[in-house]
N, CA, C and O atoms as a CHARMM CRD file, in Angstrom:
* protein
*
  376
    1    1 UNK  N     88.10100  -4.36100 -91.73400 PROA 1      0.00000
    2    1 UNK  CA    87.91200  -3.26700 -90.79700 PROA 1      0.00000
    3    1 UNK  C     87.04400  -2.21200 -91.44200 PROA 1      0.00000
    4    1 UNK  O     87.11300  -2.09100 -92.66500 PROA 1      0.00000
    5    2 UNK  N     86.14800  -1.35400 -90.66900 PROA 2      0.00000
    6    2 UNK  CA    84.89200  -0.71700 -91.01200 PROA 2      0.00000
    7    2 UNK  C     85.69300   0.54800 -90.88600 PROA 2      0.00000
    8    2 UNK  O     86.55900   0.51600 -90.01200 PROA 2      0.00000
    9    3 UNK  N     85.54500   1.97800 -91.78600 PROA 3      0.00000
   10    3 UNK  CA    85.81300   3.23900 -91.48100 PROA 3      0.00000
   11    3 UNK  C     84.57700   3.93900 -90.78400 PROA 3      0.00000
   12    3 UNK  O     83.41800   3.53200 -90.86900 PROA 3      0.00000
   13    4 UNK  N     84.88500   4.75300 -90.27100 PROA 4      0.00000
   14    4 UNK  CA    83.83400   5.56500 -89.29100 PROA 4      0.00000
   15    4 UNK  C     83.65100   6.56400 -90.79100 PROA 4      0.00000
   16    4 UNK  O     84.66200   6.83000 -91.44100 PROA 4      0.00000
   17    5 UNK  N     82.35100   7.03700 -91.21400 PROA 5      0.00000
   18    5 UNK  CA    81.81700   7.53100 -91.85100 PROA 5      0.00000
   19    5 UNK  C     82.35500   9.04200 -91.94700 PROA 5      0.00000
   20    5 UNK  O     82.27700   9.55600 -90.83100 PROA 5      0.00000
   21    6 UNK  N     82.89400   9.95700 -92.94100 PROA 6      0.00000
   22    6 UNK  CA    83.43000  10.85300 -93.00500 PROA 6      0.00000
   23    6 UNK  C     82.36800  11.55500 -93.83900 PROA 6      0.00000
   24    6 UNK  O     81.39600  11.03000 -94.38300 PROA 6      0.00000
   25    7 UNK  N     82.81500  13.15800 -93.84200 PROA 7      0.00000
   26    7 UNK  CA    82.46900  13.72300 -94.24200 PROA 7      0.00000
   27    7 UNK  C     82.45700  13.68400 -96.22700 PROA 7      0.00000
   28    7 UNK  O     83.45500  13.63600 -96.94600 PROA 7      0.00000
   29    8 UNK  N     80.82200  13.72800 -96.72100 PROA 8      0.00000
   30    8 UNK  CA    81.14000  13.53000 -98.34500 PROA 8      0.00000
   31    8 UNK  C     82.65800  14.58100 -98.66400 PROA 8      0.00000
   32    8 UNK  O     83.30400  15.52100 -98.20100 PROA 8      0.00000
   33    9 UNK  N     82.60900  13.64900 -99.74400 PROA 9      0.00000
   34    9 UNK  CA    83.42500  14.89400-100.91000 PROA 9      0.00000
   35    9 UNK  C     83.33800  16.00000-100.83800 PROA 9      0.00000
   36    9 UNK  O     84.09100  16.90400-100.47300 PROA 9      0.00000
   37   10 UNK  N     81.82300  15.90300-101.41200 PROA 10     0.00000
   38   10 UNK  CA    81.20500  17.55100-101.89500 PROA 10     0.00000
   39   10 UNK  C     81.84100  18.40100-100.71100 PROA 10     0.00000
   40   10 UNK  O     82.79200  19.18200-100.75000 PROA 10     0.00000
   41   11 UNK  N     80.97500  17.98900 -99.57000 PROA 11     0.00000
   42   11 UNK  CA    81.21200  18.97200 -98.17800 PROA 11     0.00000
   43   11 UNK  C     82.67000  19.01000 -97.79800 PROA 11     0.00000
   44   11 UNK  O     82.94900  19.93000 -97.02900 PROA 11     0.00000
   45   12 UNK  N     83.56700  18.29900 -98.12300 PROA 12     0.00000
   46   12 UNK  CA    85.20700  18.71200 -97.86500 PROA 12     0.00000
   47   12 UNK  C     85.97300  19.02700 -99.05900 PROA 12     0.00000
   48   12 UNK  O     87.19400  18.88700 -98.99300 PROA 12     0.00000
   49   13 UNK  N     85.43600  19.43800-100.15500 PROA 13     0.00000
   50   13 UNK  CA    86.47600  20.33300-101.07200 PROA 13     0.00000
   51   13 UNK  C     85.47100  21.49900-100.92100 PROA 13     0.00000
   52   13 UNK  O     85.53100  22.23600-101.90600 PROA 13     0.00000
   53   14 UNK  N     84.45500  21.94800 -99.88700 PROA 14     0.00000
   54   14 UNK  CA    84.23500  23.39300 -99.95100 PROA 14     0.00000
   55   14 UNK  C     85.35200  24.06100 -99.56100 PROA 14     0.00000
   56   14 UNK  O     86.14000  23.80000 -98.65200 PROA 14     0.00000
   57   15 UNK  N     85.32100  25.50800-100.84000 PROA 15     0.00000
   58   15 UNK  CA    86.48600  26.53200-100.11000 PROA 15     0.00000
   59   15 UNK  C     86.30600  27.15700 -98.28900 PROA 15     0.00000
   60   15 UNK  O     85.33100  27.55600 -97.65300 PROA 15     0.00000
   61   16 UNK  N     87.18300  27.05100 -98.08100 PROA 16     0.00000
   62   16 UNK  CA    86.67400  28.13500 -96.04600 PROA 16     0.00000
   63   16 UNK  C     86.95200  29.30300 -96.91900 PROA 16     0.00000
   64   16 UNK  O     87.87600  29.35200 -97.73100 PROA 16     0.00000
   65   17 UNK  N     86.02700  30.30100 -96.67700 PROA 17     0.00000
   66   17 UNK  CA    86.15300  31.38400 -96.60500 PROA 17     0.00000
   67   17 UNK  C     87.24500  32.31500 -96.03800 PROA 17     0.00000
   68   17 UNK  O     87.56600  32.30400 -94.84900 PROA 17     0.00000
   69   18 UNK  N     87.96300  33.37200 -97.26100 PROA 18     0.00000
   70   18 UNK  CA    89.49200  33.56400 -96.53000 PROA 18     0.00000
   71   18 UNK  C     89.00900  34.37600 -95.39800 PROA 18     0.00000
   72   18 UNK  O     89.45300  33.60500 -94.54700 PROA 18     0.00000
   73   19 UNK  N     88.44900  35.32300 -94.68700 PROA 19     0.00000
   74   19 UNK  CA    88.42500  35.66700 -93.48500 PROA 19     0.00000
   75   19 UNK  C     88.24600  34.98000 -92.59400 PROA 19     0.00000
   76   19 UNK  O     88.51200  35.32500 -91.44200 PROA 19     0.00000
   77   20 UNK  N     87.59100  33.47100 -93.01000 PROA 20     0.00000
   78   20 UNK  CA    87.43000  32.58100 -92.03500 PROA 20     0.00000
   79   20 UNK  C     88.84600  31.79900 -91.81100 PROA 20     0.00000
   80   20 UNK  O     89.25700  31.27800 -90.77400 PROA 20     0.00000
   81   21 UNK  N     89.18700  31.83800 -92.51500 PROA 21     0.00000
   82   21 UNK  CA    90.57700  30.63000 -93.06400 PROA 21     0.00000
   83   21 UNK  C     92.04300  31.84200 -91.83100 PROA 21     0.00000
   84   21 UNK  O     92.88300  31.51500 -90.99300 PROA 21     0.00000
   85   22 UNK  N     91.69700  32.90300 -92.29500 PROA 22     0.00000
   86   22 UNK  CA    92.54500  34.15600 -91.22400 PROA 22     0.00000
   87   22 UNK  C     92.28900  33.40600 -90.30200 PROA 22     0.00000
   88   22 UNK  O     92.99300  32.45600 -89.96100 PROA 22     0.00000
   89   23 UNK  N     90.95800  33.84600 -89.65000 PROA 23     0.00000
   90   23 UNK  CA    90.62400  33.57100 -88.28000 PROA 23     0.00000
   91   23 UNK  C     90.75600  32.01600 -87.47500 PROA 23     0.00000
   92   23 UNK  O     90.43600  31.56900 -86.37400 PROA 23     0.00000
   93   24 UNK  N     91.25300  31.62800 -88.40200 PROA 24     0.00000
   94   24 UNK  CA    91.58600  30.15600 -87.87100 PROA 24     0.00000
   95   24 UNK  C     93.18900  29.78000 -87.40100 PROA 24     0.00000
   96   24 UNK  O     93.70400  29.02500 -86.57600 PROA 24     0.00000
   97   25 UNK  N     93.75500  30.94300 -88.61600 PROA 25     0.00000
   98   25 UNK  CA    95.13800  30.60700 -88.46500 PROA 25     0.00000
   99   25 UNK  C     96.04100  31.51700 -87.24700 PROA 25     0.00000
  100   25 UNK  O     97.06500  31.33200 -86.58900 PROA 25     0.00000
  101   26 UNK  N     94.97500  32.62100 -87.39100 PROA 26     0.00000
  102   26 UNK  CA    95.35300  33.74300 -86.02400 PROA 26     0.00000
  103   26 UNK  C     95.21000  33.04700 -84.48400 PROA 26     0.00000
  104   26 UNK  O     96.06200  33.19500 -83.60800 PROA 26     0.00000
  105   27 UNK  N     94.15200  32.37700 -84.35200 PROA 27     0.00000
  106   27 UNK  CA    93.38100  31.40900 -83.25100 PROA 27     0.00000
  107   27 UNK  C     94.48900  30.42000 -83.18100 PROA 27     0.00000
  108   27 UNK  O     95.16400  30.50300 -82.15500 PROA 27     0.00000
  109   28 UNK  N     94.85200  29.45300 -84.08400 PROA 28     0.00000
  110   28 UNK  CA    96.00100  28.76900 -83.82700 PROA 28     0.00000
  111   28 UNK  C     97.45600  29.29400 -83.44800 PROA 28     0.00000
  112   28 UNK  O     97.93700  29.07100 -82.33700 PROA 28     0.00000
  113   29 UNK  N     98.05000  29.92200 -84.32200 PROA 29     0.00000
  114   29 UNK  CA    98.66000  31.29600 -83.56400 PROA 29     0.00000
  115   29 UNK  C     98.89600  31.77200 -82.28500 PROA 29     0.00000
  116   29 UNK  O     99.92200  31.76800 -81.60500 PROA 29     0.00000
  117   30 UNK  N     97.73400  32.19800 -82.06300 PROA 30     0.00000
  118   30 UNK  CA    97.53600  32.60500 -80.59500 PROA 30     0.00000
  119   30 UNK  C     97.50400  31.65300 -79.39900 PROA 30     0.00000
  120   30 UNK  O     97.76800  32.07500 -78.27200 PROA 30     0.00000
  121   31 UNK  N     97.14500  30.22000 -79.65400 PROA 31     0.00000
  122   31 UNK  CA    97.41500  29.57500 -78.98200 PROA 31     0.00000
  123   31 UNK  C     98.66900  29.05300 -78.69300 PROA 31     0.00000
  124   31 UNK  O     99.01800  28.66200 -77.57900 PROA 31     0.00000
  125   32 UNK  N     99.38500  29.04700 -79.76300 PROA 32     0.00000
  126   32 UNK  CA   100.51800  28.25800 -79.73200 PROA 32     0.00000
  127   32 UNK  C    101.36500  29.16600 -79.43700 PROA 32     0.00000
  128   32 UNK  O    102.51400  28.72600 -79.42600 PROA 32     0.00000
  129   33 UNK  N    101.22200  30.84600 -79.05900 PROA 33     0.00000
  130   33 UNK  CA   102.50000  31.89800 -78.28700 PROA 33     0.00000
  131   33 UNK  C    102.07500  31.80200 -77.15600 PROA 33     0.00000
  132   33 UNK  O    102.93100  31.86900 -76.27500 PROA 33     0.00000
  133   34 UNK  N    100.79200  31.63200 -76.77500 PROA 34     0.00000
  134   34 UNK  CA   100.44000  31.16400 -75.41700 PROA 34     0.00000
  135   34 UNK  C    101.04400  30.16900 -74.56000 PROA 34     0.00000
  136   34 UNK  O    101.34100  30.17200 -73.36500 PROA 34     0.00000
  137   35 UNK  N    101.16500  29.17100 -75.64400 PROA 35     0.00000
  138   35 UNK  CA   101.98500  27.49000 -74.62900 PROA 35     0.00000
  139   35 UNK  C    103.41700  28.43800 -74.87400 PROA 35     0.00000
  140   35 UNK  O    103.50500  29.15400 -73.87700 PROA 35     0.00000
  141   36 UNK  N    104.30700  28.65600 -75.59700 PROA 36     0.00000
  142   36 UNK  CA   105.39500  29.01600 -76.12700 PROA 36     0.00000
  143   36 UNK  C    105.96700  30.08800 -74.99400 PROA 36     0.00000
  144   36 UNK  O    107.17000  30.34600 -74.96600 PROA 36     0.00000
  145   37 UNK  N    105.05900  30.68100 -74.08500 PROA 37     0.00000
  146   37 UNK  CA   105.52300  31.47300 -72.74700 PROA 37     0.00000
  147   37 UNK  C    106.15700  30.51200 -71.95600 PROA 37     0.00000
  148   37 UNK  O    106.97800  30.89700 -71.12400 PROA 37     0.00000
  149   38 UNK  N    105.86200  29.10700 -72.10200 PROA 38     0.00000
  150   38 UNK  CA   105.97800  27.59400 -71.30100 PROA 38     0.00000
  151   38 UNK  C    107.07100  26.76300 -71.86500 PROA 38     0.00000
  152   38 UNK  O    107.12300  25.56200 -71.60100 PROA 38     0.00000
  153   39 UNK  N    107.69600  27.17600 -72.41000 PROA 39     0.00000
  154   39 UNK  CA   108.34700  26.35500 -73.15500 PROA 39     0.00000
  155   39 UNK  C    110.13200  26.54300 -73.23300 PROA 39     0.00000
  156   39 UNK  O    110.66600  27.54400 -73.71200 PROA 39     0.00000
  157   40 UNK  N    110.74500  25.58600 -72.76700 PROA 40     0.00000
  158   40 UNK  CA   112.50800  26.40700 -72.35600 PROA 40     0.00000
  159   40 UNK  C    113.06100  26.48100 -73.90400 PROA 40     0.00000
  160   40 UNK  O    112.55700  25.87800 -74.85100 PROA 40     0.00000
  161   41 UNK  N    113.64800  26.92600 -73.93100 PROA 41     0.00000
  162   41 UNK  CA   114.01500  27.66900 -74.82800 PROA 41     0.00000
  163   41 UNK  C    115.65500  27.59700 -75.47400 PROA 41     0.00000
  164   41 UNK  O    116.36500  28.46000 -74.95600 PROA 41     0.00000
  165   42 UNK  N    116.38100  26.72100 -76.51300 PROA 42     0.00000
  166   42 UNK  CA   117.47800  27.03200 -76.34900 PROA 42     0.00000
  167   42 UNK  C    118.29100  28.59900 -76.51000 PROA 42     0.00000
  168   42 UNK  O    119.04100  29.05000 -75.64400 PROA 42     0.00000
  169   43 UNK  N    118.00400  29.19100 -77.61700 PROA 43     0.00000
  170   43 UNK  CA   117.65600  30.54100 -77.46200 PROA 43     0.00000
  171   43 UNK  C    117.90500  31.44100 -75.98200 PROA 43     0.00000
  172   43 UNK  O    118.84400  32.22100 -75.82000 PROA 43     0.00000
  173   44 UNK  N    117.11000  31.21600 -75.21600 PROA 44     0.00000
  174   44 UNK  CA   117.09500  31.60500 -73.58600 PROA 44     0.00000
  175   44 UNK  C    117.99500  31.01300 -72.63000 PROA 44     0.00000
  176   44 UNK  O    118.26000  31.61400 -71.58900 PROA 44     0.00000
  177   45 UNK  N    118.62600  29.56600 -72.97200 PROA 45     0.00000
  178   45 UNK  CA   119.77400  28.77500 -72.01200 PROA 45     0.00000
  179   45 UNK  C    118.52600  27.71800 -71.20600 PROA 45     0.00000
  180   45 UNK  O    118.51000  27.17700 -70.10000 PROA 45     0.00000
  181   46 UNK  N    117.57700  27.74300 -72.31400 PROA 46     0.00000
  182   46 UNK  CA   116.42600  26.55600 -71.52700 PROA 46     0.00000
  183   46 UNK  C    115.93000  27.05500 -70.81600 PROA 46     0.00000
  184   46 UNK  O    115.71800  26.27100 -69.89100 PROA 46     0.00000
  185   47 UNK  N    115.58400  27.90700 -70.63500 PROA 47     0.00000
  186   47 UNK  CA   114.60000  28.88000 -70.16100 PROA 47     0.00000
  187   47 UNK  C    113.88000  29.14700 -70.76800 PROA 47     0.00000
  188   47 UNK  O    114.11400  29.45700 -71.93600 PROA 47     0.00000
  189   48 UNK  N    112.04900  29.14800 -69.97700 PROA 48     0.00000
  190   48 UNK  CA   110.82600  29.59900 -70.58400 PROA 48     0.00000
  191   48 UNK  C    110.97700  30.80100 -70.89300 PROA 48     0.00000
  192   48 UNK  O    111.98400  31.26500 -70.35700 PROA 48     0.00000
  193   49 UNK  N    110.23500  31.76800 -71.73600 PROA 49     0.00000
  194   49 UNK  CA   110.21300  33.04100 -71.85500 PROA 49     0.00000
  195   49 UNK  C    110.09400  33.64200 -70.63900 PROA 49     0.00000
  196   49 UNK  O    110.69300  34.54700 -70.05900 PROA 49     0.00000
  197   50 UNK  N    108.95600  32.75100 -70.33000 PROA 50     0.00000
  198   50 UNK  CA   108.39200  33.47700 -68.65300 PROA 50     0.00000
  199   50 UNK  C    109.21400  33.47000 -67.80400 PROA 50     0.00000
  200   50 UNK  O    109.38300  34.60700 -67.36500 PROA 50     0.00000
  201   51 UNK  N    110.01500  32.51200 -67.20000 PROA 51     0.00000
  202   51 UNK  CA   111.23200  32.81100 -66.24500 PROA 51     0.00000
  203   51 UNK  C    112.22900  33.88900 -66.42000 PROA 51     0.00000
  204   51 UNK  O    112.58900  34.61500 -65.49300 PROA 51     0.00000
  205   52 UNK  N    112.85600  34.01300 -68.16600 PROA 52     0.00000
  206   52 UNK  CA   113.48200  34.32200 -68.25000 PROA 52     0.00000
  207   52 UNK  C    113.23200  35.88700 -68.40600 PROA 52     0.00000
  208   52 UNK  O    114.15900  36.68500 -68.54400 PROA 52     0.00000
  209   53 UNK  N    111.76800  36.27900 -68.36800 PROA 53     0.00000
  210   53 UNK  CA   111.51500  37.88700 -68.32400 PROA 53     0.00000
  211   53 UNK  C    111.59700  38.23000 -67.29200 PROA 53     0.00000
  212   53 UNK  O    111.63000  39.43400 -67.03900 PROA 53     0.00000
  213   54 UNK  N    111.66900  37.11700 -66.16800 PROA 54     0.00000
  214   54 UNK  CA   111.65800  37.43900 -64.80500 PROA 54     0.00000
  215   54 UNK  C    113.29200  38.07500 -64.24300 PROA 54     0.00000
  216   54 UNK  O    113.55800  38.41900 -63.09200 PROA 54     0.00000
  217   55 UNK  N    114.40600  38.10000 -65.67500 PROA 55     0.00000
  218   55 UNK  CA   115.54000  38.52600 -65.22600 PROA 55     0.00000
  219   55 UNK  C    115.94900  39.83900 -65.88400 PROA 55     0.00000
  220   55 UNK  O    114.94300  40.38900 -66.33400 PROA 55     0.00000
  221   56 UNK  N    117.05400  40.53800 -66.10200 PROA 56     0.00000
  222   56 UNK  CA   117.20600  41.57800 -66.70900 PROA 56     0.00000
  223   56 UNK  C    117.68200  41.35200 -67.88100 PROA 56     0.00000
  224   56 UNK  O    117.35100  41.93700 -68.91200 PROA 56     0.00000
  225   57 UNK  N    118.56500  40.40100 -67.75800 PROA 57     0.00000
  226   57 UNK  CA   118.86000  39.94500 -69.10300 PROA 57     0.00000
  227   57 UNK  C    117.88800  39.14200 -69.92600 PROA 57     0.00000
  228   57 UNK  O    117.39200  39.38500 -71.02600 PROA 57     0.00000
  229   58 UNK  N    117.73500  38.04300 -69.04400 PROA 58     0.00000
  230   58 UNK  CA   116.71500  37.35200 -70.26800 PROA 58     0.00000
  231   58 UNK  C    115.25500  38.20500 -70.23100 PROA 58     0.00000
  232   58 UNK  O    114.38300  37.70200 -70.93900 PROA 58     0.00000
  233   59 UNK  N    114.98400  39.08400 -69.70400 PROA 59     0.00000
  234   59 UNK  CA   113.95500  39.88000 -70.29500 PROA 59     0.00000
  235   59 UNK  C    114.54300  40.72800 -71.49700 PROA 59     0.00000
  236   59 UNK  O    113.73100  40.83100 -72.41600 PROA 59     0.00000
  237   60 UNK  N    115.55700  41.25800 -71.68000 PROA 60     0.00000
  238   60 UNK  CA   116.20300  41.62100 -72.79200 PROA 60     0.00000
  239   60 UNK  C    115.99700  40.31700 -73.74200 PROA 60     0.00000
  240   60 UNK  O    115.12400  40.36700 -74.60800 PROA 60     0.00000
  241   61 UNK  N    116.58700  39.45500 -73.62700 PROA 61     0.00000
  242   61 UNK  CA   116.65200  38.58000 -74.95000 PROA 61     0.00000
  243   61 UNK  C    114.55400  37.89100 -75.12500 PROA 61     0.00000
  244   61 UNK  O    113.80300  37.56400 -76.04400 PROA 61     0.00000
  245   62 UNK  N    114.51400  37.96100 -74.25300 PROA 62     0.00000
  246   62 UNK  CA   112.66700  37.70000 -74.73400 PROA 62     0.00000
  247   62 UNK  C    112.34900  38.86300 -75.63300 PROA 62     0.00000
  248   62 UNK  O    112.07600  38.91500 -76.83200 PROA 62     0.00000
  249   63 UNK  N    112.47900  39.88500 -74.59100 PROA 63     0.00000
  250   63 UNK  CA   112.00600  41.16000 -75.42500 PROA 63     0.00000
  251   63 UNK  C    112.46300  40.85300 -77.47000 PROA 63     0.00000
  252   63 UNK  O    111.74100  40.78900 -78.46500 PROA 63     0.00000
  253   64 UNK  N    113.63100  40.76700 -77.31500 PROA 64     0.00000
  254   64 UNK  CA   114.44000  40.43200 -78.51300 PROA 64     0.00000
  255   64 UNK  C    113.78900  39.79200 -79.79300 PROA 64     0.00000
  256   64 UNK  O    113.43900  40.19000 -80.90400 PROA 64     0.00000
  257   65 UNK  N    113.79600  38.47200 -79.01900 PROA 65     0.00000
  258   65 UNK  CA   112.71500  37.39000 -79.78200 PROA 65     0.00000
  259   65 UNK  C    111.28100  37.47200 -80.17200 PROA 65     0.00000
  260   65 UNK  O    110.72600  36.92600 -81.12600 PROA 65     0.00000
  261   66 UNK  N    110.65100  38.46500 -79.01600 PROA 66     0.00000
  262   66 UNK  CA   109.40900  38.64400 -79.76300 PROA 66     0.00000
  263   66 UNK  C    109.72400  39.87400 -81.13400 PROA 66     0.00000
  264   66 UNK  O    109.22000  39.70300 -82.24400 PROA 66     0.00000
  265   67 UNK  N    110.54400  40.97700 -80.84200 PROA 67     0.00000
  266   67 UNK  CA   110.36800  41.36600 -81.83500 PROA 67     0.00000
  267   67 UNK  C    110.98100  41.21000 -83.25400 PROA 67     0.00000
  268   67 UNK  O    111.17900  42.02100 -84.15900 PROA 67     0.00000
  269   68 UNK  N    111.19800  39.95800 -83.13400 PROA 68     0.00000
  270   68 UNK  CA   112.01500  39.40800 -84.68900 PROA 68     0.00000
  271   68 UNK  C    110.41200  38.73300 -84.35200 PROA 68     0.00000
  272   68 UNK  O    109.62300  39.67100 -84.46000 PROA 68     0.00000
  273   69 UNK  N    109.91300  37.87500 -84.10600 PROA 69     0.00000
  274   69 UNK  CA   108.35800  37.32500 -84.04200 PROA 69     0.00000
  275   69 UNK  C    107.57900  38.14700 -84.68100 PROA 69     0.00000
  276   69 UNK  O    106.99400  37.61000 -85.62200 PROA 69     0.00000
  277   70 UNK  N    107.24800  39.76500 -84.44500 PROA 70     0.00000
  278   70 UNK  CA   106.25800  40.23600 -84.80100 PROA 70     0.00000
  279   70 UNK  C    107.14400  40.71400 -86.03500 PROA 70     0.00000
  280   70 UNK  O    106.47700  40.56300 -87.05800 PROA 70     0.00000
  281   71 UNK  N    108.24900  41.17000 -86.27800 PROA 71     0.00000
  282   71 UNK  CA   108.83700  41.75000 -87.59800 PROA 71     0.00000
  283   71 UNK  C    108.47400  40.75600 -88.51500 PROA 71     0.00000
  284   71 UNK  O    107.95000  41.04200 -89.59200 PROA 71     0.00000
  285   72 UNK  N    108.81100  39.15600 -88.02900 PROA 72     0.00000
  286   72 UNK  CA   108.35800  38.52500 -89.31700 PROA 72     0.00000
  287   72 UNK  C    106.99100  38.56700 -89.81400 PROA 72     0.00000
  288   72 UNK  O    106.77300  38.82200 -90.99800 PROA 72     0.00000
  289   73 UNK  N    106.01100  38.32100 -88.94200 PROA 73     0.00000
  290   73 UNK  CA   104.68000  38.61100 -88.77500 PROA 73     0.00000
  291   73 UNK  C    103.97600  39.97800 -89.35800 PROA 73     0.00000
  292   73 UNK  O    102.76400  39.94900 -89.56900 PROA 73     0.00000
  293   74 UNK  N    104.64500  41.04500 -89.59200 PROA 74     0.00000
  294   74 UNK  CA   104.14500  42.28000 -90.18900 PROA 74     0.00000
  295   74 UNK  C    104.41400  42.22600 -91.52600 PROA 74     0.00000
  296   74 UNK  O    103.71200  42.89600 -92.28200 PROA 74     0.00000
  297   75 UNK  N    105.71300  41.23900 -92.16200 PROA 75     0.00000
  298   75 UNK  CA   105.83100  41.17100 -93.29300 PROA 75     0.00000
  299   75 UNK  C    104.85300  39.86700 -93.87400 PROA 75     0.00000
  300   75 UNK  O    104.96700  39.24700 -94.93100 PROA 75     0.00000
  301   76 UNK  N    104.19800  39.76000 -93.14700 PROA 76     0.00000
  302   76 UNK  CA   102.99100  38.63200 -93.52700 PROA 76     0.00000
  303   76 UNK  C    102.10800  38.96300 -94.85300 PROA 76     0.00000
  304   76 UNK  O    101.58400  40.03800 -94.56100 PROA 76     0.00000
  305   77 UNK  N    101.76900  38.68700 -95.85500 PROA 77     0.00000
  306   77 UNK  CA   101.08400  39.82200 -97.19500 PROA 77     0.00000
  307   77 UNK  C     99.51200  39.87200 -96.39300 PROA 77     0.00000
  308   77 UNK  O     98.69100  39.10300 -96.89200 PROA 77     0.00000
  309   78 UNK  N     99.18600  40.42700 -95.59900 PROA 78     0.00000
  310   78 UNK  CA    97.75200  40.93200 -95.22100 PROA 78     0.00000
  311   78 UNK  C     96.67400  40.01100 -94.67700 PROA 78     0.00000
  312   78 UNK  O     95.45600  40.13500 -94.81100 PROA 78     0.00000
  313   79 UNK  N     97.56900  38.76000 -93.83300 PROA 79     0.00000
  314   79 UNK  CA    97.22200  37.26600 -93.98100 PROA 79     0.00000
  315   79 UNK  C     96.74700  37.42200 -91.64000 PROA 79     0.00000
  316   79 UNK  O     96.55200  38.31400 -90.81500 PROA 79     0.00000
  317   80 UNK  N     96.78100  36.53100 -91.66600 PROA 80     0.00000
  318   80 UNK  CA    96.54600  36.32900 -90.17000 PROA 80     0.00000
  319   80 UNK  C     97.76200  36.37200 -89.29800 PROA 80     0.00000
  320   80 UNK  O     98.56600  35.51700 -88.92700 PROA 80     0.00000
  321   81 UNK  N     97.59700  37.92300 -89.05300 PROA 81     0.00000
  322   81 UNK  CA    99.16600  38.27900 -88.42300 PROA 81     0.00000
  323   81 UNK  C     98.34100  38.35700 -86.74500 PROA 81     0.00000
  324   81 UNK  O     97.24000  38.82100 -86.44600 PROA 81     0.00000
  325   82 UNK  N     99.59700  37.57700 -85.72700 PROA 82     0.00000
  326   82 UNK  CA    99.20200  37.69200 -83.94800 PROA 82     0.00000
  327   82 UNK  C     99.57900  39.40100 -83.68200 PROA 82     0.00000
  328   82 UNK  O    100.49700  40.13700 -84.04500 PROA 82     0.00000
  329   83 UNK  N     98.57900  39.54000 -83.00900 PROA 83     0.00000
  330   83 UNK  CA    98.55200  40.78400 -81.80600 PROA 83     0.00000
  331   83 UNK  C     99.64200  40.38900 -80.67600 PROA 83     0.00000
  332   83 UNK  O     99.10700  39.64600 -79.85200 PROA 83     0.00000
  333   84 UNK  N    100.29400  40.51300 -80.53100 PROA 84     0.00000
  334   84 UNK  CA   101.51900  40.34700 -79.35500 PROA 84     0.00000
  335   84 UNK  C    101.65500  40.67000 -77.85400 PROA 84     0.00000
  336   84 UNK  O    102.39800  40.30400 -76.94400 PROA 84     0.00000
  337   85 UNK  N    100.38300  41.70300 -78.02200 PROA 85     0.00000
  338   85 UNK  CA   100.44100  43.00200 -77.22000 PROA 85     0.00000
  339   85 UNK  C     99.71200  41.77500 -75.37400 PROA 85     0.00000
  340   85 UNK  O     99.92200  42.07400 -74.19800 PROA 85     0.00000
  341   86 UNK  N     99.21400  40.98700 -75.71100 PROA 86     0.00000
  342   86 UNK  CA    98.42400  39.68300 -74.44700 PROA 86     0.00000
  343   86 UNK  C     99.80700  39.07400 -74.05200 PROA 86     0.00000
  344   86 UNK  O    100.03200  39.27700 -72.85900 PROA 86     0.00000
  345   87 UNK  N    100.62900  38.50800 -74.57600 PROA 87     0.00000
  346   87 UNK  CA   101.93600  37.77400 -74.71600 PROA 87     0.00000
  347   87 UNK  C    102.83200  38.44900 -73.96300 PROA 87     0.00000
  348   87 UNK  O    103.37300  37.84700 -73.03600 PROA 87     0.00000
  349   88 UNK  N    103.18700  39.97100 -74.25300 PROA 88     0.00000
  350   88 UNK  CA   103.95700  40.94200 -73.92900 PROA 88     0.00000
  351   88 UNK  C    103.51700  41.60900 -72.20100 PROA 88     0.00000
  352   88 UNK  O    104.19900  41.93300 -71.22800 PROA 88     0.00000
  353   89 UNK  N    102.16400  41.58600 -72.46800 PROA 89     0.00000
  354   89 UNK  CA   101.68300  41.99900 -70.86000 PROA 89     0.00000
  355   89 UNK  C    101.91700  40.68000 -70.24000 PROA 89     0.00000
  356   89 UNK  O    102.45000  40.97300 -69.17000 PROA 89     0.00000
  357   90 UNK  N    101.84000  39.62000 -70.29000 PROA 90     0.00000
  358   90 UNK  CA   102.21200  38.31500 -69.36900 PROA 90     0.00000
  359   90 UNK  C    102.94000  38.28400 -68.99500 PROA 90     0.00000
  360   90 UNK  O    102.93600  37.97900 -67.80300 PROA 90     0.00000
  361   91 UNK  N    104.79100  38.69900 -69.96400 PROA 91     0.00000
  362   91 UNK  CA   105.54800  38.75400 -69.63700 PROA 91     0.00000
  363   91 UNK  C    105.93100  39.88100 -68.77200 PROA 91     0.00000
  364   91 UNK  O    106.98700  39.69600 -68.16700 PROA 91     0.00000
  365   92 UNK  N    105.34000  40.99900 -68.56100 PROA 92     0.00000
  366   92 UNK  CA   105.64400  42.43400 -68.01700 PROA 92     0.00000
  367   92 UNK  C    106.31900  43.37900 -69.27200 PROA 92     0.00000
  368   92 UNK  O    106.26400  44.59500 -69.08900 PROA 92     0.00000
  369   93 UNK  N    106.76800  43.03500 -70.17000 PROA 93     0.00000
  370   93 UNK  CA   106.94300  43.62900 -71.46900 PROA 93     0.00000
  371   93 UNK  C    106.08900  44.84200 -72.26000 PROA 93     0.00000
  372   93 UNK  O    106.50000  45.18900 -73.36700 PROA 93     0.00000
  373   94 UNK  N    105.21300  45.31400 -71.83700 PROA 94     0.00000
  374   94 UNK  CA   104.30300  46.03800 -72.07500 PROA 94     0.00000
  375   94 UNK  C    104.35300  47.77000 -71.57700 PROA 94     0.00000
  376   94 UNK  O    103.40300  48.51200 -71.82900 PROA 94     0.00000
């Protein structure tokens, strides 16, 4: 069996550049609190975030969860921490 031709050596032990290497991990990040509005939740009683902001309570316990999310996230050492603030307006949280 034939491999499909990869990238040399040389060109894949280059370092990414750490602002680039941030911006990759923030971008992934951000995508993945995006699906995570979609997603039931045991936490919530299997409930998406999104349904569950739609109540009084489980908008309390969303509310909750994001901010243990961003608390962990601020104690990040200066690394690719999410903006919350897109996440939070979706939910009406804002």
């Amino acid at each position: 069996s034939q491999r499909a031709p990869g990238p040399s050596s040389s060109a894949r032990d280059l370092p990414i550049p750490a602002a680039e290497a941030d911006e990759i991990v923030r971008a992934y990040k951000a995508r993945h609190y995006q699906l995570w509005l979609d997603i039931p939740l045991p936490a919530l009683d299997g409930m998406t975030p999104r349904e569950a902001a739609k109540k009084k309570a489980g908008r309390e316990r969303v509310d909750l969860l994001l901010k243990e999310i961003e608390s962990h996230e601020s104690r990040l050492p200066g690394g690719p921490q999410v903006d919350f603030s897109h996440v939070r307006a979706q939910l009406g949280l804002d």
